[in-house]
C-alpha positions in Angstrom: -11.5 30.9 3.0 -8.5 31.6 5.6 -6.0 28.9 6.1 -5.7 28.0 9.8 -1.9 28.9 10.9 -0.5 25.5 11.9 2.1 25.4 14.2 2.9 21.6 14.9 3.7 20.6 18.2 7.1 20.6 19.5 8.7 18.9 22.0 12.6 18.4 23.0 12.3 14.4 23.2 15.2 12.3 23.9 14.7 8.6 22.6 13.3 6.5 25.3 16.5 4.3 25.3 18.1 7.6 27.0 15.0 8.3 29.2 14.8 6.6 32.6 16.6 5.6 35.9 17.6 2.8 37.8 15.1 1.4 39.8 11.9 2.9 38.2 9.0 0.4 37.0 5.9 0.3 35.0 4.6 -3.2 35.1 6.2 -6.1 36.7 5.7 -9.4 35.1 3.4 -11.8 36.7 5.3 -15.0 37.7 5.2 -18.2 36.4 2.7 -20.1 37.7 3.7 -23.2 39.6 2.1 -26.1 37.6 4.1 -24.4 34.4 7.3 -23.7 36.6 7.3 -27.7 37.3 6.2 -28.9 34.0 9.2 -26.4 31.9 11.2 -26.4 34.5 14.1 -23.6 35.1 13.9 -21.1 31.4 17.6 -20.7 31.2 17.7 -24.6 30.8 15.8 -24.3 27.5 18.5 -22.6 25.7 21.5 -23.7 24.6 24.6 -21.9 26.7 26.3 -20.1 23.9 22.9 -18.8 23.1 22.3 -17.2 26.7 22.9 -13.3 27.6 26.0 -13.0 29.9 25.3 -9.3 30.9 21.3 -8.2 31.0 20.3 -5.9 28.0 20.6 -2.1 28.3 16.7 -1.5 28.4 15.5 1.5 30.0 13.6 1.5 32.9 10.4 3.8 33.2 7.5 3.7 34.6 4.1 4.0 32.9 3.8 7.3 32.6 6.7 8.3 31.4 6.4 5.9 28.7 2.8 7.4 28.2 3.9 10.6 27.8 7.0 9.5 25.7 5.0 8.2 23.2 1.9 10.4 23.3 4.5 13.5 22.8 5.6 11.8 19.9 2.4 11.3 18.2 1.6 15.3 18.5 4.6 15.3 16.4 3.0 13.4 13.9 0.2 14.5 10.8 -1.7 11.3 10.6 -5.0 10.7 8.9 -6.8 11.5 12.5 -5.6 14.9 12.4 -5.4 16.2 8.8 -6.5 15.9 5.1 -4.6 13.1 3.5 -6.0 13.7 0.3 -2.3 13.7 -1.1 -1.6 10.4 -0.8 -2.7 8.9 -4.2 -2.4 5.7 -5.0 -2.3 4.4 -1.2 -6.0 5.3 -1.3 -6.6 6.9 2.4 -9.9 6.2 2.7 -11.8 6.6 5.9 -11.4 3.8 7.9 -14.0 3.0 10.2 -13.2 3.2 14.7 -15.4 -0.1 15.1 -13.1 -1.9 12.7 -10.2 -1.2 15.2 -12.4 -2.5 17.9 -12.7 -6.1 16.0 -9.6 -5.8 15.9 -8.2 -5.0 18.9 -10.9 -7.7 20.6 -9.0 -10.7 23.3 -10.4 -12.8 20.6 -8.3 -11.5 17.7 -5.2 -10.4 19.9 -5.0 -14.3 21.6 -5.2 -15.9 18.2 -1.8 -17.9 17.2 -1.2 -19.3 13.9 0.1 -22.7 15.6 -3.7 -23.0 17.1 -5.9 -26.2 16.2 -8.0 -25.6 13.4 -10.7 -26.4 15.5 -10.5 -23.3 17.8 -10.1 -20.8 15.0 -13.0 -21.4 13.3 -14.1 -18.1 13.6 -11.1 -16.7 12.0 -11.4 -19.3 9.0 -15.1 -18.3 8.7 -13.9 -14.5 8.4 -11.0 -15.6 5.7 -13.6 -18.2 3.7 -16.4 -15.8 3.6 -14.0 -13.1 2.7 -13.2 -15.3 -0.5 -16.7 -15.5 -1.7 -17.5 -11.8 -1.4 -13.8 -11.0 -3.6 -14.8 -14.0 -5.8 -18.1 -11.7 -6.7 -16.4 -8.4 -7.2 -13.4 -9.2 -9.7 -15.3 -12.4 -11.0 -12.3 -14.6 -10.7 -12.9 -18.7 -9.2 -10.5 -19.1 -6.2 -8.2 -16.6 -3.8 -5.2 -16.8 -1.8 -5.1 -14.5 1.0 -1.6 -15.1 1.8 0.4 -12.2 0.5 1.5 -9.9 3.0 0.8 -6.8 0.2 0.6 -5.9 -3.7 4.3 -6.2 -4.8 4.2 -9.8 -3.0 0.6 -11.2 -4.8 2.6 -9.2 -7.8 5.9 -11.6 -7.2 3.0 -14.9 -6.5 1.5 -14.2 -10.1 4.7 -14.3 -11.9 5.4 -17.1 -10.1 2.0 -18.9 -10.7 2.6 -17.6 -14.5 6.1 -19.7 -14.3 4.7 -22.8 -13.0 1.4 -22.3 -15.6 4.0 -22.3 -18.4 6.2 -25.2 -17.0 3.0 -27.4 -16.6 2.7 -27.0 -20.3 6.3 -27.6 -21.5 7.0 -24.4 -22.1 8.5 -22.5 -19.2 12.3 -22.2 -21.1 10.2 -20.8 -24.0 8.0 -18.0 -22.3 10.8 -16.1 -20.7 9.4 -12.7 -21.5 6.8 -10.4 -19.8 5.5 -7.0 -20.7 4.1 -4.2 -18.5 4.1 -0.6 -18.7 6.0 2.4 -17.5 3.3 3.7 -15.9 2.1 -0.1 -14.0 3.1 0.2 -10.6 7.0 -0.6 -10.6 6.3 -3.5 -8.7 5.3 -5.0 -11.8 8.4 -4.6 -13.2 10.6 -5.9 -10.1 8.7 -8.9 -9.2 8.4 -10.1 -12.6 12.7 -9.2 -13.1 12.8 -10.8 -9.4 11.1 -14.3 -10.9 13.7 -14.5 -13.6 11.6 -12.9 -17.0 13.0 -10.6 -19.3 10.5 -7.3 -18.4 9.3 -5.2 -22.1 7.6 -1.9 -21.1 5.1 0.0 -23.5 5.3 3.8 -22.9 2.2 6.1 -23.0 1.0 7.6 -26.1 -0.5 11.4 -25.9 -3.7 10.0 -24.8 -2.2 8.6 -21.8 -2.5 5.5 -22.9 0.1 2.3 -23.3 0.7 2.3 -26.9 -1.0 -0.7 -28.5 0.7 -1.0 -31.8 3.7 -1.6 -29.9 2.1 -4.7 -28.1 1.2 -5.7 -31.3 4.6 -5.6 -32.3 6.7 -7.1 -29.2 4.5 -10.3 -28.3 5.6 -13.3 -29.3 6.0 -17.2 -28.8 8.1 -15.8 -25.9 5.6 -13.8 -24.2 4.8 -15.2 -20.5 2.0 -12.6 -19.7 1.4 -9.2 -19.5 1.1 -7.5 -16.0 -1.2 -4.0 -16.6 -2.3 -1.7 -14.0 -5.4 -0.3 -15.5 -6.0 2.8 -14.4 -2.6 3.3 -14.1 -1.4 6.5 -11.3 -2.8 8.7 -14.0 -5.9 8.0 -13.3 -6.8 7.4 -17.0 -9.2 4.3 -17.7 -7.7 2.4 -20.5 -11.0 1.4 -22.4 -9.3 -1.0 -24.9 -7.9 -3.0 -21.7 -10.0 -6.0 -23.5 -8.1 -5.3 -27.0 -4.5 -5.6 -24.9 -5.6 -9.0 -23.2 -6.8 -10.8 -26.4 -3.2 -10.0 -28.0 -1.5 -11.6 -25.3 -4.0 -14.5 -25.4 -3.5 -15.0 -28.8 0.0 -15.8 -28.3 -0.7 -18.0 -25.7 0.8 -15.5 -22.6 -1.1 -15.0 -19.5 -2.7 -11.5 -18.4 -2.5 -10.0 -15.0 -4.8 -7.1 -13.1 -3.2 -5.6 -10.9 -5.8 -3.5 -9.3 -4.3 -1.8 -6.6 -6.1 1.3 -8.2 -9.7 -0.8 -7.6 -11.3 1.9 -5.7 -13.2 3.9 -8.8 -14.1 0.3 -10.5 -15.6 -1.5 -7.0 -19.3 -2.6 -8.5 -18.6 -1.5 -12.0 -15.8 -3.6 -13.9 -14.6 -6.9 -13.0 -10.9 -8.6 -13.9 -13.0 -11.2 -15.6 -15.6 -9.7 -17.8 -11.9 -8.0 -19.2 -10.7 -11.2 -19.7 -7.8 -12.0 -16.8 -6.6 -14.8 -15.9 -5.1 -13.5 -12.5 -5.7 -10.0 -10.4 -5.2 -8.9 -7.0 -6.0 -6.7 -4.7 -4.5 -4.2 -2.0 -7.0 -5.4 1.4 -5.2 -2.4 3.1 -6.2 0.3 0.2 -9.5 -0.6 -1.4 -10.9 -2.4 1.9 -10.2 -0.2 4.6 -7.1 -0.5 6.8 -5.3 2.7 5.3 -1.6 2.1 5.7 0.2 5.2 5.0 3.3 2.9 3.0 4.1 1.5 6.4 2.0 -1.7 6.5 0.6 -4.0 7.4 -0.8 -5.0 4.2 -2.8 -7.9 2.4 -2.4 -8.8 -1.1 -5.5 -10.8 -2.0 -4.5 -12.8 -5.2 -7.6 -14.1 -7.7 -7.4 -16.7 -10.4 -9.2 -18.1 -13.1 -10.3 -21.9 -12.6 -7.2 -23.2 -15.3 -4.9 -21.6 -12.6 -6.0 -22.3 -9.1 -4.0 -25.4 -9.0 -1.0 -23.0 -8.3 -2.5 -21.2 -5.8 -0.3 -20.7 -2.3 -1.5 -23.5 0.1 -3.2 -23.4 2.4 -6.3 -22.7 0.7 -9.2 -22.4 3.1 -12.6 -24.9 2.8 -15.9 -25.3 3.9 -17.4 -28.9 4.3 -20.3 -27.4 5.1 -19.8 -28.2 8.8 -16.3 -26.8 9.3 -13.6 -24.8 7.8 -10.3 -26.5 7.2 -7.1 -25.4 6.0 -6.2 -27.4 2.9 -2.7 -28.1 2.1 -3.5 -31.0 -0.8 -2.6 -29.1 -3.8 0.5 -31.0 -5.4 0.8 -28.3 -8.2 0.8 -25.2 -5.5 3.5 -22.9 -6.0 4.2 -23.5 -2.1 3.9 -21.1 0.6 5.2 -17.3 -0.2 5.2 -16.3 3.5 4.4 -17.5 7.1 1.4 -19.1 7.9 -2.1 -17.8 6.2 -2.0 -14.4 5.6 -2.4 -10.9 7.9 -5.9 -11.7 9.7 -6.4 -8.0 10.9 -6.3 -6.6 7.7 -8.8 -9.3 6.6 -11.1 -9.4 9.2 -10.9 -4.8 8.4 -11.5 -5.9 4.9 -14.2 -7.8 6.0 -16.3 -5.9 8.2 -15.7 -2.8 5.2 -17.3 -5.2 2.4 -20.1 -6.3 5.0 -21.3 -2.9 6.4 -21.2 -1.6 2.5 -22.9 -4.3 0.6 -22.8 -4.1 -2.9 -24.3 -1.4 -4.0 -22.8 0.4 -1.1 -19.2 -0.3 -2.6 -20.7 1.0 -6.1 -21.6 3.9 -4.4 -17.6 4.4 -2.8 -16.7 4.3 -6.6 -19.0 6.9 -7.7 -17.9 8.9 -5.1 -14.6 8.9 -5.7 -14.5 9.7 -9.3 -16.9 12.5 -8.4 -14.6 13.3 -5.5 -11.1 13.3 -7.9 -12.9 14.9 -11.3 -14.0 18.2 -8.4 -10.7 18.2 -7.2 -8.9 18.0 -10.7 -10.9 20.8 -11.9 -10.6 23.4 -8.9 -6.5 22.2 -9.1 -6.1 23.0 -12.7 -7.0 26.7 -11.6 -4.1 26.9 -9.9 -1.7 29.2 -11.8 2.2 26.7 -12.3 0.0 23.5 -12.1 -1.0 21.4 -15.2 -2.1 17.8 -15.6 -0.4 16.4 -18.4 -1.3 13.5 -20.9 -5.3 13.1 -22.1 -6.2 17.0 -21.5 -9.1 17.3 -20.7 -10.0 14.0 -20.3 -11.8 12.9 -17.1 -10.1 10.5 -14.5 -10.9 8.0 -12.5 -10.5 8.4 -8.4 -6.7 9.9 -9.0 -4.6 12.1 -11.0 -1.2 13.0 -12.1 -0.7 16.4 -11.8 3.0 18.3 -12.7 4.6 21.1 -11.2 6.6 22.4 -13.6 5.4 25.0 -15.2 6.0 26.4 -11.7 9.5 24.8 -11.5 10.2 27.0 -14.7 9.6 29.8 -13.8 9.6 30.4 -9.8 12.4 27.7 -9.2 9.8 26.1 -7.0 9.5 21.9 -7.7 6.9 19.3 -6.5 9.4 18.7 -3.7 9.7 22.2 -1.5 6.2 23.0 -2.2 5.3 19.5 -0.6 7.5 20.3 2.4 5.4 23.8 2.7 1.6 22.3 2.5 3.1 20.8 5.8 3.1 24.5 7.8 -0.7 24.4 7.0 -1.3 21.1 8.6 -1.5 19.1 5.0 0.3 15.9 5.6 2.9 15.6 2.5 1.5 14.1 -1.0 2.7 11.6 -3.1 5.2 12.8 -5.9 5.9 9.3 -8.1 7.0 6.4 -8.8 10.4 7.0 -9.7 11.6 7.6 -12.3 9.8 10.7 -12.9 8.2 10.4 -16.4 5.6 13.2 -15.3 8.1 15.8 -14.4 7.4 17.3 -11.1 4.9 14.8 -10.5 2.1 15.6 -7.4 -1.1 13.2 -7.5 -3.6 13.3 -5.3 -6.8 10.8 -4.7 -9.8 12.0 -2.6 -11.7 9.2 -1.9 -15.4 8.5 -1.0 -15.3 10.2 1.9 -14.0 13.3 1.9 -16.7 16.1 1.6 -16.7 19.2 -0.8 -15.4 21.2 2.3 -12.5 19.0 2.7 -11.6 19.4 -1.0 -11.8 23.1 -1.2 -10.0 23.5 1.7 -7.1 21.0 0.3 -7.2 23.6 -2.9 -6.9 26.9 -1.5 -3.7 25.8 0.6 -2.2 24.5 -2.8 -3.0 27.7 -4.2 -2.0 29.8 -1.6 1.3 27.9 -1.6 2.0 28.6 -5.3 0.7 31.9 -4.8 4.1 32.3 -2.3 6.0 30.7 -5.0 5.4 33.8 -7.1 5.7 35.9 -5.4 8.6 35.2 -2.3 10.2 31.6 -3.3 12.4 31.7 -0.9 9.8 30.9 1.7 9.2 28.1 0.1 12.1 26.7 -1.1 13.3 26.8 2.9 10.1 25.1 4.3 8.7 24.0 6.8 8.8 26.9 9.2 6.1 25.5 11.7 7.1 21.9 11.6 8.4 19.6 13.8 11.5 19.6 11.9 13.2 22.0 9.4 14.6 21.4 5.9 16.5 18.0 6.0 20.5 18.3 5.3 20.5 15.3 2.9 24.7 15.9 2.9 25.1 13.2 5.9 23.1 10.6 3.6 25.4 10.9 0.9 29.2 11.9 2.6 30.4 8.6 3.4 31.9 9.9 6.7 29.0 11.5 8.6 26.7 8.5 7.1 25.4 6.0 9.5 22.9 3.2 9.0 22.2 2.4 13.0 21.9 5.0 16.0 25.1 3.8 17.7 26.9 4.4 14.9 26.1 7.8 14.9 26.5 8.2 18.5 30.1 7.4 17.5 30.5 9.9 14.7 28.8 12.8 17.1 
């Protein structure tokens, strides 16, 4: 196989805000028309004085196509999922996601709707959002669902705080001050639960990769509030005594929570309830299409056990078998956790994913992706500098934690310049870690469903030819990328106090 040479495109683009010229226009606002000109009357009468401009702002002016080209130079400068194999980017699961979807939701329809609407022109929407509750109801087994949170760590911070008011309801919320998750749960476990006042307890791996159980046995207690478990965790390892870990809590009357951002080798096989849970979530933008890249937007759809739906964020959404409604009688609720009901476009992606699928379809996209990874992991763990720490030889589920540091030792190459090199063969960068780094020179990668087995070995051979540089000139890579956009980032300026600046004017004042 030859690697293409990738040269990335390259263009000497000043920021709009210094583009343009007085005079030039792209569009010109329609005016007001006169029935709403007499009805609102003159629109720097609806704002308070101090609150009005006194000089116009210092917007550029264009016209269309120079903004066009503005923008569309940009995005040559970009590797997006369009363009290249993403395969790197475990744990933000960069599956496929389907043109049509962007269609639905790029429709008038979707782009007029406003949260302030009457319910009774949105029923369409509610339909999407209530329907959308059944089919999540069926795959993690759970009773009701908020679709409120705006992504994982915020249905991560709505569970603590749903565990909080579960305990206070009971008398016990000074009591169960503690919760317990593990180093290698996604951090926002951790955070959200420290953010909503517990005390956080983390269980570290054992050699098998999994959290140590003996030391669950030993830390719950009359204080416990609930444990919140990622399961697989970034590893990719399958915990199969996840049952054992929940009953422990239970028996000390603490809560469990899924979180199942990794959902997308289980979809069809295991459910948050058969495993005992009493709450789980799910990432709408990861497992249901709408890839996000870590740059939104997101949807964390949050699942609950009958005993805890009372807690639920209002508004929940109902059918009365004639109409949907938005239903804001729920005296125990937590309350609202963000504006309005939730990010529709993600849902109504989500939606259209779990409808074209079905369910055995969305079995099959599990299958898939533990074939997919298990491929990948063995081709990979050819590679000479690369090994896979904790559970060798264990199979994964649809990602893996790989470590570079067997290379690190003895090139001088880490994770981080050989992730800056993949970039002069077109490879968008991978994912290293949550930090810290208990994997050493962490790399992990998740293939999903629908990459084929020509995508994969074409993702290994640049990873090998890249540690075959290492060897033998790693200079080359410790200086890349060559063909980028941009060269090897002087970190100096984020750290020297005096050439730092947080907003573009003030570095236009340091230049």
């Amino acid at each position: 196989m030859t690697n293409k040479s990738f040269h990335q495109a390259r263009w000497n683009e000043p920021i709009i805000l210094e583009q343009g010229s007085p005079g030039e226009r792209g569009i010109i606002p329609p005016a007001p028309e006169p029935a709403v000109k007499e009805q609102v009357g003159a629109l720097e009468n609806l704002l308070p004085a101090e609150m009005q401009r006194t000089t116009p702002p210092r917007l550029p002016e264009l016209s269309q196509m120079q903004v066009l080209r503005h923008f569309l130079r940009l995005s040559q400068e970009t590797l997006g999922a369009d363009l290249c194999i993403d395969i790197g980017l475990g744990t933000c699961t960069m599956k496929y996601s389907p043109k049509i979807h962007e269609q639905f939701v790029r429709s008038p329809q979707m782009a007029a709707l406003h949260p302030y609407q009457d319910e009774n022109t949105v029923q369409g929407m509610l339909k999407v959002m209530y329907e959308l509750e059944q089919f999540l109801k069926e795959i993690s087994g759970m009773d009701r669902f908020s679709l409120q949170p705006a992504g994982g760590t915020q249905a991560i911070y709505t569970n603590a705080a749903i565990v909080r008011a579960y305990h206070h309801s009971r008398g016990e919320g000074e009591q169960r001050d503690e919760v317990i998750t593990t180093i290698l749960s996604h951090p926002g476990n951790a955070g959200a639960a420290s953010t909503a006042g517990f005390k956080v307890l983390t269980l570290m791996p054992g050699d098998d990769g999994l959290p140590d159980i003996e030391t669950l046995k030993a830390i719950v207690s009359q204080r416990t509030a609930a444990l919140l478990i990622t399961n697989p965790e970034d590893t990719g390892i399958f915990n199969p005594r996840i049952k054992e870990f929940v009953d422990i809590v239970h028996e000390v009357g603490g809560l469990c929570v899924y979180d199942q951002a990794n959902l997308n080798g289980l979809l069809g096989i295991s459910r948050a309830r058969e495993a005992g849970f009493d709450l789980c979530h799910y990432n709408l933008h990861k497992t249901f299409s709408s890839p996000h890249g870590c740059q939104g937007p997101g949807a964390g759809a949050l699942g609950a056990t009958e005993k805890l739906a009372r807690f639920l964020p209002v508004p929940t959404v109902e059918f009365d078998g004639e109409k949907h409604w938005l239903n804001y009688d729920s005296p125990e609720s937590i309350g609202k956790v963000r504006k309005f009901y939730g990010v529709p476009a993600v849902m109504l992606r989500a939606y259209a994913y779990i409808l074209s699928l079905g369910a055995e379809g969305l079995q099959a996209v599990a299958e898939l992706s533990i074939l997919n990874n298990n491929y990948l992991v063995k081709k990979l763990l050819e590679i000479e500098g690369l090994t896979l720490p904790l559970a060798p030889g264990k199979n994964r589920l649809d990602q893996a934690r790989f470590s570079w540091q067997k290379l690190q030792a003895e090139t001088g190459v880490g994770t981080d310049d050989i992730n800056r090199r993949i970039v002069d063969y077109g490879l968008q960068s991978y994912f290293t870690s949550h930090h810290p780094r208990i994997i050493p020179e962490p790399f992990t990668p998740e293939p999903p469903e629908t990459y084929s087995k020509a995508d994969i070995d074409k993702y290994v051979e640049i990873l090998r030819q890249v540690a075959r540089e290492a060897y033998e000139d790693p200079e080359l890579v410790r200086t890349a990328p060559h063909r980028s956009t941009i060269t090897k980032i002087d970190t100096e300026p984020l750290v020297e106090m005096d050439k730092f600046a947080c907003t573009w004017r003030a570095f236009k004042k340091k230049r």
